[in-house]
N, C-alpha and C positions, 0 to 999 in steps of 0.2 A: 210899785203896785199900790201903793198908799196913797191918797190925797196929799195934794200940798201943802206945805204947813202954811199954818194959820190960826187966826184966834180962837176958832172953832174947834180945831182940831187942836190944839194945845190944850186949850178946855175939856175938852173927854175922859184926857187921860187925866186929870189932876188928882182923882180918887185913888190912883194907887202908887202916888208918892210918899214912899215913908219918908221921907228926909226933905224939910224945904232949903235947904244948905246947898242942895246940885246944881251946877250948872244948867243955865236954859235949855242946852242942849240935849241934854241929859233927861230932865222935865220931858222937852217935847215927842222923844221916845215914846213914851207911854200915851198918847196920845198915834201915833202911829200905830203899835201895836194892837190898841183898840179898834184903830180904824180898818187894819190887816182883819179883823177877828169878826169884826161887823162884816164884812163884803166874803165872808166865808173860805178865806184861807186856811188848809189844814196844813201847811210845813212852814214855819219860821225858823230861817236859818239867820243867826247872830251872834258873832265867835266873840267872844272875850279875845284882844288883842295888847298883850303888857306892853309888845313893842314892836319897834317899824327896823327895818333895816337901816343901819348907820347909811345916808345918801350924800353927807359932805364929811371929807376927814377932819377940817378946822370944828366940826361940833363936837361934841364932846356925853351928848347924852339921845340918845335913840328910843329912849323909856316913853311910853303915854303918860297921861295921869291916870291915879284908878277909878276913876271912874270911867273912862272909854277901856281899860284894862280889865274893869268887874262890872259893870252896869249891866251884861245880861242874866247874869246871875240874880242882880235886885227882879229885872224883870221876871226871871221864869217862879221867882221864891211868891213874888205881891202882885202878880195879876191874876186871879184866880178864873179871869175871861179865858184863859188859856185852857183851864182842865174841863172850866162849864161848855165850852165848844169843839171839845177835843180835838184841840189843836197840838202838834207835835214840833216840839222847841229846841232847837239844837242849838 
């Protein structure tokens, strides 16, 4: 439901980055969320996920990193667009 990424929209969200150390991906999040917040979305659903299902026996780790493991937590704690438009964040 979100715009495309882009510079644009990467740019929006740069204001509620605490950390410049994340990943790009991570970054453009919040740029997404802002853009959800703009066009009047009230339910954002975004699970924190530690890990995936083992899907080959030769690997050996099925763990995310934490940040795709905790990164909606950074967002529901540092966007405060979420409470100014009461929005509901699962």
């Amino acid at each position: 439901m979100s715009d495309h990424s882009s510079e644009t929209l990467f740019n929006s969200g740069l204001d509620n980055i605490p950390s410049q150390s994340i990943c790009f991906p991570a970054k453009m999040v919040h740029g997404h969320i802002t853009n959800l917040a703009e066009k009047g979305i009230k339910l954002i659903f975004y699970p924190c996920i530690p890990y995936e299902v083992k899907e080959f026996k030769d690997f050996d780790n099925h763990y995310n990193c934490h940040i795709v493991g905790s990164h909606p937590e950074v967002i529901r704690l540092n966007m405060s667009i979420l409470e100014e438009k009461g929005i509901k964040f699962l």
